[in-house]
Residue frames as a rotation matrix with the C-alpha (Angstrom) as fourth column:
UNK 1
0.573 0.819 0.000 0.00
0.819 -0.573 0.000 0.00
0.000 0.000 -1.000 0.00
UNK 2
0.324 -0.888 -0.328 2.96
0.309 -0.229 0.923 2.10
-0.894 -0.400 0.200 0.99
UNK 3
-0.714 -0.672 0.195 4.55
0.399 -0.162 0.903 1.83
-0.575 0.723 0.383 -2.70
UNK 4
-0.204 0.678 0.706 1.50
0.960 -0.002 0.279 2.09
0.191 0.735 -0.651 -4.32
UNK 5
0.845 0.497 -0.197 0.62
0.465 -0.865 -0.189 5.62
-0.265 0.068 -0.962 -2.65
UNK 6
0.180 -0.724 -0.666 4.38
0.096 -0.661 0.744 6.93
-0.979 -0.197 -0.050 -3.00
UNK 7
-0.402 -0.104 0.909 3.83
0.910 0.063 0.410 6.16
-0.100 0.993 0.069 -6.93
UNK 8
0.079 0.795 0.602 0.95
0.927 -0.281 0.249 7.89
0.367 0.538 -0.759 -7.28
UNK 9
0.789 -0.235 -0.568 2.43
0.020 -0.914 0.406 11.46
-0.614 -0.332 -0.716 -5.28
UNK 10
-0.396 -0.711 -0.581 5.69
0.038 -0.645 0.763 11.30
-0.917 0.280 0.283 -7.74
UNK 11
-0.338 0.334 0.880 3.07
0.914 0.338 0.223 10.55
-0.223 0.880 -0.420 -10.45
UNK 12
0.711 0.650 -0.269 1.19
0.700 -0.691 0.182 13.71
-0.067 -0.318 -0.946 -9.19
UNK 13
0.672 -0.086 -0.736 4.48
0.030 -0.989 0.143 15.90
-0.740 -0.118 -0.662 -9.22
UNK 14
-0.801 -0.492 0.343 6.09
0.375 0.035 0.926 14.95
-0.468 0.870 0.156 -12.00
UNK 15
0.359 0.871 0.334 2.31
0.929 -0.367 -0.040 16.13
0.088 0.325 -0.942 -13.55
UNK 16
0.873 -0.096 -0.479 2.71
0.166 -0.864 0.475 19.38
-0.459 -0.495 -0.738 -11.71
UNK 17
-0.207 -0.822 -0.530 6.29
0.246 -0.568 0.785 20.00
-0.947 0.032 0.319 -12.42
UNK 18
-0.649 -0.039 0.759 5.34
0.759 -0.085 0.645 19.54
0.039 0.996 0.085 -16.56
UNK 19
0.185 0.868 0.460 2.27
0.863 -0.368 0.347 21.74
0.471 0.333 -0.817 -16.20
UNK 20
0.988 0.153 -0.001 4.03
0.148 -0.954 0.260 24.77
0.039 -0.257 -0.966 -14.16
UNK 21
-0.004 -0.923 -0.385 7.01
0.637 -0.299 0.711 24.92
-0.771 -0.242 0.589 -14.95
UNK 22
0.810 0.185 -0.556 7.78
-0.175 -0.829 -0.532 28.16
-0.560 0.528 -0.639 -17.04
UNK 23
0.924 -0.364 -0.118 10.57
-0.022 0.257 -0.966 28.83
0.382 0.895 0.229 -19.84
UNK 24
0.282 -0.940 0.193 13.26
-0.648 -0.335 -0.684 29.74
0.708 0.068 -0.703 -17.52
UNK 25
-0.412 -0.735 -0.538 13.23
0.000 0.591 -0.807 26.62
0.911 -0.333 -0.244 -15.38
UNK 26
-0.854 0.415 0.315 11.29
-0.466 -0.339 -0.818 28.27
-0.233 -0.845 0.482 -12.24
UNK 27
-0.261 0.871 -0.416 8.05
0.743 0.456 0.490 26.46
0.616 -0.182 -0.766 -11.27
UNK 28
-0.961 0.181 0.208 5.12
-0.276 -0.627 -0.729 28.36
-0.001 -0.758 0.652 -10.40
UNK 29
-0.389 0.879 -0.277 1.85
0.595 0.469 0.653 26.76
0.703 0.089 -0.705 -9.10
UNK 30
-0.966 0.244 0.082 -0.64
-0.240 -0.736 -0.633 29.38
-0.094 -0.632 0.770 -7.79
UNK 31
0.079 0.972 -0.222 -4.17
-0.150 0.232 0.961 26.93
0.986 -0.042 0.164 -8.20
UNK 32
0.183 0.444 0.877 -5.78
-0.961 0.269 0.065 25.68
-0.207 -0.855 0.476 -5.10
UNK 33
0.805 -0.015 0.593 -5.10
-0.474 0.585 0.658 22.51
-0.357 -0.811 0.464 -6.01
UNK 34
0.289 -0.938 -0.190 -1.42
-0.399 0.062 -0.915 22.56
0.870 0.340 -0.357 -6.38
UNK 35
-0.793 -0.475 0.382 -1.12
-0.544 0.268 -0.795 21.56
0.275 -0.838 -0.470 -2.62
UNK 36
-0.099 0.676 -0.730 -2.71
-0.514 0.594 0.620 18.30
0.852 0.437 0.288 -2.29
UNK 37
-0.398 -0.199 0.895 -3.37
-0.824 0.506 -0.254 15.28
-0.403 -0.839 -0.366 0.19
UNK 38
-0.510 0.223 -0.831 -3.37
-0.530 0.679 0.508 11.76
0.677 0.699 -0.229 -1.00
UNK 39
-0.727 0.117 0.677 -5.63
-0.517 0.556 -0.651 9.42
-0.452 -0.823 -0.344 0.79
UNK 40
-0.754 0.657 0.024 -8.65
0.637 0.721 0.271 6.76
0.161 0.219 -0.962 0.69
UNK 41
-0.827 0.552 -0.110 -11.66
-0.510 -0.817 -0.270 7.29
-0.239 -0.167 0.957 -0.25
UNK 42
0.390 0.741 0.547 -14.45
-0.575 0.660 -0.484 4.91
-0.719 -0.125 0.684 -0.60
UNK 43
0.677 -0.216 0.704 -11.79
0.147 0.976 0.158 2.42
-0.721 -0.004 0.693 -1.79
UNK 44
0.697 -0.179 0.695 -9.75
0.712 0.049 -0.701 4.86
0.091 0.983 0.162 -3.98
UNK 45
-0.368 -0.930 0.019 -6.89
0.924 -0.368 -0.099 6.76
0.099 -0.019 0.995 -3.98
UNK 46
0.658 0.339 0.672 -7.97
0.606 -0.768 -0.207 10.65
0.446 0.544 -0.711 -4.48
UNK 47
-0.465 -0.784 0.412 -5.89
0.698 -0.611 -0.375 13.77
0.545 0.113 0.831 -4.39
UNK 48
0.474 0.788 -0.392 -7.81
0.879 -0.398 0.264 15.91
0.052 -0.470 -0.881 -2.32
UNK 49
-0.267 -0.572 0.776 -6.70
0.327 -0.811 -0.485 19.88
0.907 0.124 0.403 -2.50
UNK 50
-0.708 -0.288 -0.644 -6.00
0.663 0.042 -0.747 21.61
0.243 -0.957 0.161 1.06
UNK 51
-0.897 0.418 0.145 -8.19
-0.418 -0.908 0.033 24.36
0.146 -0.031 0.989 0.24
UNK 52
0.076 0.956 -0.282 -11.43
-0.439 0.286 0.852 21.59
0.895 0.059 0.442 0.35
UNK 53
-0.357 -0.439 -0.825 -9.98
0.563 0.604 -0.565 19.80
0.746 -0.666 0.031 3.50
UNK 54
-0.983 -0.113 -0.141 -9.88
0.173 -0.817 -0.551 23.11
-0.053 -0.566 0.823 5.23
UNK 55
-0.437 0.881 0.179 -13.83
-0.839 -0.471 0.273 23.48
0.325 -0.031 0.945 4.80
UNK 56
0.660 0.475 -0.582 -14.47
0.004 0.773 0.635 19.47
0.751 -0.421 0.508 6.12
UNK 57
-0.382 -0.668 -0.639 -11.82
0.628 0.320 -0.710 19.85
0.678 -0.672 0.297 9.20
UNK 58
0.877 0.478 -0.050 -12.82
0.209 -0.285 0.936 20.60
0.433 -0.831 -0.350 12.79
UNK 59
0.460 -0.748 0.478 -9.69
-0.034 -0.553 -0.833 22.17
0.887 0.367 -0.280 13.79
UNK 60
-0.216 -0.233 0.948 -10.10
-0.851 -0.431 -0.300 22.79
0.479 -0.872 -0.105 17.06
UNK 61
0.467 0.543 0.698 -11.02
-0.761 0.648 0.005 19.14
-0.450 -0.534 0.716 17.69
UNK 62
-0.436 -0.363 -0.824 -8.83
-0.900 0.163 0.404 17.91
-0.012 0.917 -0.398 14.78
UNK 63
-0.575 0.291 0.765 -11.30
0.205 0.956 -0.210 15.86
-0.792 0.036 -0.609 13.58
UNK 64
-0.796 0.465 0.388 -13.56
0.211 -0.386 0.898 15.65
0.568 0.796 0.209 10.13
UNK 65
-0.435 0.891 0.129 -16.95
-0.888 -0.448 0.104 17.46
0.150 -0.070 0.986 10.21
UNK 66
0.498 0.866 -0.041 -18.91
-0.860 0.499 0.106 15.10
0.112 -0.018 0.994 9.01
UNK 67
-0.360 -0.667 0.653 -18.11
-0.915 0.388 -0.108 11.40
-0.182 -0.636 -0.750 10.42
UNK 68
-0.349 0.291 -0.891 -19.23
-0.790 0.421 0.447 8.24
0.505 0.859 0.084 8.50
UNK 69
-0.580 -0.211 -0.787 -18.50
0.131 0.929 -0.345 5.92
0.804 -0.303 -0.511 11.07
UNK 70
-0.818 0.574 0.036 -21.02
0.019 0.088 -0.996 7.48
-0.575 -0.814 -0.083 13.86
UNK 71
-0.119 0.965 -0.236 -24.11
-0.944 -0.036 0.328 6.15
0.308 0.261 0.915 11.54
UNK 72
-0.449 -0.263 -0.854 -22.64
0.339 0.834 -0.435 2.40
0.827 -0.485 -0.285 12.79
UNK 73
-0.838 -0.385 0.388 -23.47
-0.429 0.023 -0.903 3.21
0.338 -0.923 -0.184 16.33
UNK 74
-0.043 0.644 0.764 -26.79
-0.971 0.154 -0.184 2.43
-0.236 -0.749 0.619 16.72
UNK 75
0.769 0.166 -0.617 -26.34
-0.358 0.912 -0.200 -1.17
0.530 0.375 0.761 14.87
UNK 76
-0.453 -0.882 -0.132 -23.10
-0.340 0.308 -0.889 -1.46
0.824 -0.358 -0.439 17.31
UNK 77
-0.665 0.274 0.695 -25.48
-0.729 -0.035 -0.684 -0.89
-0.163 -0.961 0.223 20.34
UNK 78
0.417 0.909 -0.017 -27.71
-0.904 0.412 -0.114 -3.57
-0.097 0.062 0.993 19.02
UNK 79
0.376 -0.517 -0.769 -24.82
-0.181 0.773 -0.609 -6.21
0.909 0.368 0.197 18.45
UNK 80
-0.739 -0.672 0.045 -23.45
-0.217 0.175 -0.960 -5.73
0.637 -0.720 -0.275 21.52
UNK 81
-0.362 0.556 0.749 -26.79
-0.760 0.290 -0.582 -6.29
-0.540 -0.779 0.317 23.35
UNK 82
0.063 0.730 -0.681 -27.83
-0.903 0.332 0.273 -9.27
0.425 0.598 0.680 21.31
UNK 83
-0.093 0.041 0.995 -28.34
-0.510 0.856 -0.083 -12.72
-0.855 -0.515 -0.058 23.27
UNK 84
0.054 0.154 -0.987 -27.86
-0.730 0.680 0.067 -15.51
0.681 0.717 0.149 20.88
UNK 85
0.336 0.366 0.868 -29.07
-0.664 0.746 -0.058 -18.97
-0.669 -0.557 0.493 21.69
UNK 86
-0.541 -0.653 -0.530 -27.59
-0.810 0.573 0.122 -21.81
0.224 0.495 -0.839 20.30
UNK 87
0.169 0.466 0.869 -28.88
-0.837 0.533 -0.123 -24.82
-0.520 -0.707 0.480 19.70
UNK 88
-0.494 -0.766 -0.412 -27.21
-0.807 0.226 0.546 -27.96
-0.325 0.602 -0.729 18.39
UNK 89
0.271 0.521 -0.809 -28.42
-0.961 0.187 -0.202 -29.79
0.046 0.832 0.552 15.64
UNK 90
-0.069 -0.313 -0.947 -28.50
-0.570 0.792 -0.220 -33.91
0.819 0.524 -0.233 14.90
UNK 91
0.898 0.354 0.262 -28.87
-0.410 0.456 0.790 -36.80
0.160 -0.817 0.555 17.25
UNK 92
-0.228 -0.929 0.293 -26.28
-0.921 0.107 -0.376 -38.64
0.317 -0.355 -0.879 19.67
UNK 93
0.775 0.196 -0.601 -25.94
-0.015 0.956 0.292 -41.94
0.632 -0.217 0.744 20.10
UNK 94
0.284 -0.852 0.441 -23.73
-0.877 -0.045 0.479 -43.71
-0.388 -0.522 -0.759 22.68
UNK 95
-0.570 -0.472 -0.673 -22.28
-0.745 0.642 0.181 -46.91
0.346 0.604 -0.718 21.59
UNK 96
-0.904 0.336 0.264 -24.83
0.129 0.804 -0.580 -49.04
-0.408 -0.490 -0.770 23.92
UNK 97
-0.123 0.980 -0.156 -27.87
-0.030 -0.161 -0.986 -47.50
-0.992 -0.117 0.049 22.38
UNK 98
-0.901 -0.382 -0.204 -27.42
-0.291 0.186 0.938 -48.92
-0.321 0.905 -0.279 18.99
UNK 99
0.309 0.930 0.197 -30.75
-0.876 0.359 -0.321 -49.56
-0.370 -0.074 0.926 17.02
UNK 100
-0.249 -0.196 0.949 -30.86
-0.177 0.972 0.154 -53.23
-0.952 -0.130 -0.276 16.79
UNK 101
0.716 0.549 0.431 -33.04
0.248 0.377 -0.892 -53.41
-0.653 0.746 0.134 13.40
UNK 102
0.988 -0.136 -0.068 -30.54
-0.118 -0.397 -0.910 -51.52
0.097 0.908 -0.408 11.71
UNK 103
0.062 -0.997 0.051 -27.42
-0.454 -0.073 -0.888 -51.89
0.889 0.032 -0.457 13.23
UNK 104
0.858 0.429 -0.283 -27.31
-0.014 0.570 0.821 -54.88
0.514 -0.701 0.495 15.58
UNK 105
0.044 -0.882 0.469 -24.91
-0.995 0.003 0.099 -54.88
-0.088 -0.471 -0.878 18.71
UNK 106
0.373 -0.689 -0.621 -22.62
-0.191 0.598 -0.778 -58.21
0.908 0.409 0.092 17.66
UNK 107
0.574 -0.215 0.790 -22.03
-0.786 0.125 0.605 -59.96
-0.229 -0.969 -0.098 21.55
């Protein structure tokens, strides 16, 4: 996972360097989303630009805004109180309680 994101960031600035660099050699990138952050996202890589981050980030809590993982809670609080009952399936014999008709015991 590891290699796979460090591709995809020199993939991202090699991009960038071809697309601002100027004639004399000097790079200049003045978009919004020249300064990026790679992470997951519903199972995908994405570049995310700091300037959208900054409008989903609780700062003072450093946490996101909006939180995916507290719609789970109330199906947590129901797993965790569920009683399951088991009950086991099929029949036991011991070795003395053999049916005779089918499977006489051999003295």
């Amino acid at each position: 996972m590891g290699t796979k994101m460090a591709a995809k960031c020199v993939e991202w600035m090699f991009d960038q360097l071809k697309l601002f660099t100027r004639a004399d050699g000097s790079v200049f990138a003045d978009t919004a989303d020249s300064a990026v952050l790679l992470g997951v996202k519903r199972r995908a890589y994405t570049l995310t630009p700091l300037s959208e981050l900054k409008k989903e980030t609780n700062f003072e809590s450093r946490i996101p805004t909006q939180q995916w993982w507290l719609k789970l809670r109330p199906l947590l609080r129901i797993l965790a109180k569920h009683e399951s009952t088991y009950e086991e399936e099929g029949m036991y014999m011991h070795v003395e309680e053999q049916d005779e008709d089918h499977d006489p015991l051999v003295v």
